[in-house]
Each structure stands twice: as C-alpha cells, then as structure tokens.
C-alpha positions in Angstrom: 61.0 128.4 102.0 64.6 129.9 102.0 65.0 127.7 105.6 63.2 125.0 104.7 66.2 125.2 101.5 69.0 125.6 103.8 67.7 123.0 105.9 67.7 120.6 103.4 70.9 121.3 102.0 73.1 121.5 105.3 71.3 117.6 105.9 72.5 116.2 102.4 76.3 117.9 103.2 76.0 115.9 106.7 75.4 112.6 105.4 77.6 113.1 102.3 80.1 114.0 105.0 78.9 110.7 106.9 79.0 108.7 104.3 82.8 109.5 102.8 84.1 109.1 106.3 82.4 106.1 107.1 85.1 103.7 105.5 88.0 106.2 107.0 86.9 105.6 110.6 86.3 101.6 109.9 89.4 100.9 108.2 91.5 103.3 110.3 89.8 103.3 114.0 88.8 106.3 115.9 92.1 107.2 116.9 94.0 107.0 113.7 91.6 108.7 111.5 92.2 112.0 111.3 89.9 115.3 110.4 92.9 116.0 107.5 91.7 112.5 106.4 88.4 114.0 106.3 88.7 117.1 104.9 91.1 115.0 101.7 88.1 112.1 101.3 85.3 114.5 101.2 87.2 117.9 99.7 85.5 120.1 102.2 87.2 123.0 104.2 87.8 122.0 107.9 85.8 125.0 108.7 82.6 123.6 106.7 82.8 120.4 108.2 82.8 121.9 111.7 79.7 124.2 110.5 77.8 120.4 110.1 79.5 118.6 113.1 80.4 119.5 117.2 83.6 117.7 116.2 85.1 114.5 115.4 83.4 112.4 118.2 79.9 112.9 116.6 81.4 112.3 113.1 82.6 109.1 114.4 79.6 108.1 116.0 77.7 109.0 112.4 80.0 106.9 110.6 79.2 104.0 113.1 75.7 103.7 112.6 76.3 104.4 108.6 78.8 101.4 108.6 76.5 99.3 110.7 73.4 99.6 107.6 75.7 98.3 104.9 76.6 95.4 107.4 75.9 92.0 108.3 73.5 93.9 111.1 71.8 95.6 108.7 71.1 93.0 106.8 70.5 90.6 109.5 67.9 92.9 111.1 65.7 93.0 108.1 65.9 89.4 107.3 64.8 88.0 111.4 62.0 90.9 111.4 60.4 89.6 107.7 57.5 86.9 107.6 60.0 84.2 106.8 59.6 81.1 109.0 62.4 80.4 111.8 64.2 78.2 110.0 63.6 80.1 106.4 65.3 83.3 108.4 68.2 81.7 109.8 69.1 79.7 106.3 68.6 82.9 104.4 70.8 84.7 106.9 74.0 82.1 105.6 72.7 82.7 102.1 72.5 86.8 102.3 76.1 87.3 104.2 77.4 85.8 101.3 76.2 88.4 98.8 77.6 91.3 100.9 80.6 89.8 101.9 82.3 91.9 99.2 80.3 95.3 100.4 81.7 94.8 103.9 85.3 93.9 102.5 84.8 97.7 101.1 84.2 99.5 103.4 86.9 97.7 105.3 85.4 94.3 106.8 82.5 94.4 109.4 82.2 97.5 111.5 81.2 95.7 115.0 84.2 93.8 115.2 86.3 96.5 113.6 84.7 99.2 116.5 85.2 96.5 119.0 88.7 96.1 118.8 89.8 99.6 118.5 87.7 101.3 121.2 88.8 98.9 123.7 90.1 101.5 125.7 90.0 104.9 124.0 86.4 105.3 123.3 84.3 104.1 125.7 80.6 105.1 124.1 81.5 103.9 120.5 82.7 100.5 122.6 79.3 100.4 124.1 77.4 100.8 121.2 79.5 97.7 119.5 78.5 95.9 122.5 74.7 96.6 122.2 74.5 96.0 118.3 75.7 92.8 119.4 73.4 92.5 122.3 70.5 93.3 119.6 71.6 90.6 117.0 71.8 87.5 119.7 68.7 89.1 120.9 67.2 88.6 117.5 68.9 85.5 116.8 68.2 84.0 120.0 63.9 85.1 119.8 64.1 83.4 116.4 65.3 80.0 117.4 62.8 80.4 120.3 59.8 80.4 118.0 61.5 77.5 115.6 60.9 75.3 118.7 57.1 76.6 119.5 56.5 76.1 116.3 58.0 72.5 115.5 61.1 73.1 113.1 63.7 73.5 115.7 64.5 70.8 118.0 63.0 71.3 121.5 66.5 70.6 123.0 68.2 73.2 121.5 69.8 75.7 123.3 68.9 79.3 121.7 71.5 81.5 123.9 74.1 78.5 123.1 73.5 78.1 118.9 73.0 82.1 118.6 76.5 82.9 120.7 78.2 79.8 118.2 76.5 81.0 115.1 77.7 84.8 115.7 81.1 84.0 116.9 81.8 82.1 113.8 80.3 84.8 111.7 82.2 87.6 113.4 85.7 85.5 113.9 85.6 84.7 110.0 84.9 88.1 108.8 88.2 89.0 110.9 90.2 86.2 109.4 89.0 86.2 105.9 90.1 90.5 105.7 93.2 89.5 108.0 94.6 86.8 105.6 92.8 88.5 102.1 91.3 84.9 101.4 86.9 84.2 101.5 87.6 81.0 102.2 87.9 81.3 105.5 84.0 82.9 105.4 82.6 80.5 103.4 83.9 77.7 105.0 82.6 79.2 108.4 79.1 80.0 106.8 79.0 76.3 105.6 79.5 75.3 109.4 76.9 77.4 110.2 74.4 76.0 107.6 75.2 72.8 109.1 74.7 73.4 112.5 70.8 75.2 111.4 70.2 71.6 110.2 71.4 69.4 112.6 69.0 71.4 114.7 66.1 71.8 112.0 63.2 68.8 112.4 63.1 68.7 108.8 66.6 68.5 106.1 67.5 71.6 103.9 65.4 71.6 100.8 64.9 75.1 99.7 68.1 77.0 100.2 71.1 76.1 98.2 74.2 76.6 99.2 77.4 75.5 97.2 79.4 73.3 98.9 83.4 73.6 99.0 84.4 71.4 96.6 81.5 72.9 93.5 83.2 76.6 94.3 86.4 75.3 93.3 85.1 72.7 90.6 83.4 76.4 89.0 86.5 78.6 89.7 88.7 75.6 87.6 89.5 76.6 84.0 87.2 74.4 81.5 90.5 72.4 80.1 90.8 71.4 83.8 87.2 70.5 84.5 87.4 68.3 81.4 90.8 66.4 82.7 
C-alpha cells in the first residue's frame, strides 16, 4: 500500500510539474526556457524535479504533448473521430477553434507552430513530432473529406489533400499572426474563409451552423448609443 502511495504521489508531482512548464517551453522554445524557469513557475527544488525527470529533454517533450491536448489538435481530433457527418465535422471544427482561441492565446498561441519554428535546428525529435501531429491532422482532415464525397455532401471534384493543406495553412498561419500582431481579427477572418471554402464544396448550403459574420462582431462590439446612430 505504502508503494502503491508513493507511486501515486510521485505521478501527480510529474504532471503538476508538466503542466506548470507547459506554457514556459511554448511561449519561450526549448532553448530559452530554462530549468531556473522551472524550478520559479513550479516552486520545486532542482533536485526534486530531477528525482521526477532524466532532465530537461523529457520535460520538454511532456510539455509538448500537454500543450498539444489544450490545442487546436486536441480539439480537432475529438471533433473528426465523433459520429458527426463530414460536413457537420468540418463546420463544427470553424465553430470550436473559435471557443479556444483564447485557451491557446494562454498558454502562448498554438504549440505545433510554436514547436515548429523553434526546433528548426536545435531539437530535432521535438521537430519531428510537430511534423507528425501535423501529418495526423491532414490525415484526419483529408479521410473526412474523403467520406463527404462517398457519401454525397462533398463535391466529387474536390481535392481532399488540396482543401485539407488550404484549410490548415490558414488555420495555422492565422494563429501566428493573430498572437504576432495581438489582434483576433486576423483568426476570425481566416476561420470565415475557411467556412466558406467547406460550402463552396458542400452539395447542400450552411443551415445549421452559425457563424457571425464580420460586420455583426463589430455591429455587437459597438456601444448601444452607436448602434442606435
């Protein structure tokens, strides 16, 4: 029982570990986060730390796949595996980023890209494991589109690999800019073009989802004396 204890508790100090240095290796990269930011974020001993981790490798890998579940992939991986239709999935994925835009801005904007661009050359595994999360979600992406066309409510000329690389570049490339510039509206406006494009290659128009266009976000952000003007 006294193991089983010990066990237990030396797991929840891991992922507590994990989990407050999650944002410091997304917002900071691999190379400039270092194990005194660690030690300050989580208030552990650099001696305990080392007693749950090899050393700062693994806890950068850990962090990874932490910051990957409270991401776009995270989310997008439940929504393409649930009984949704195609076209319900891919609709509900423009609707969904939206609500967690603000948890990735936390945590310092989305980890893939983020990983991507500061492994390019210093950590070759963490760089491959960006490149296969990617891989995975144009896998998904791509699978889903396929069955929209068996099925009648995607077009049967569409290109899957073409409208999943499109779709992801513009999610990716706007997550970068919006954090870049500290302004959503270069997300939205990029999840609007990707709403578009799902219906210009849908059989059948948008009824179910809503999703506010441009102009109503700033017609709701106006004061009411300006609405009224």
């Amino acid at each position: 029982m006294k193991g089983k204890t010990t066990y237990i508790k030396s797991e929840r100090t891991k992922q507590f570990i994990i989990e407050k240095a999650a944002p410091i290796f997304n917002k900071k990269g691999y190379a400039g986060a270092s194990f005194s930011d660690i030690m300050e974020v989580t208030g552990l001993s650099k001696g305990c730390i080392y007693g749950n981790f090899k050393n700062k490798n693994e806890i950068a890998i850990e962090a990874f796949r932490h910051n990957l579940s409270l991401s776009a992939y995270g989310f997008s991986l439940r929504t393409l595996g649930s009984e949704l239709t195609p076209l319900e999935k891919l609709r509900k994925l423009t609707v969904g980023f939206r609500e967690i835009y603000e948890d990735v801005m936390m945590i310092g904007g989305c980890p893939i890209i983020n990983t991507a661009s500061d492994t390019d050359d210093t950590h070759p595994q963490l760089r491959k494991m960006a490149q296969d999360v990617v891989l995975k979600i144009e896998k998904g992406l791509a699978s889903v589109i396929k069955e929209g066309i068996a099925q009648g409510e995607i077009k049967k000329d569409t290109d899957p690999g073409k409208m999943t690389k499109v779709i992801f570049a513009l999610l990716e490339g706007s997550f970068l800019i919006a954090r870049l510039l500290d302004n959503r509206q270069y997300f939205d406006s990029s999840l609007d073009r990707i709403l578009e494009i799902i219906n210009e290659f849908s059989v059948a128009p948008d009824t179910e989802v809503h999703v506010e266009s441009e102009q109503s976000r700033t017609m709701t952000a106006q004061p009411d004396s300006e609405k009224t003007e």
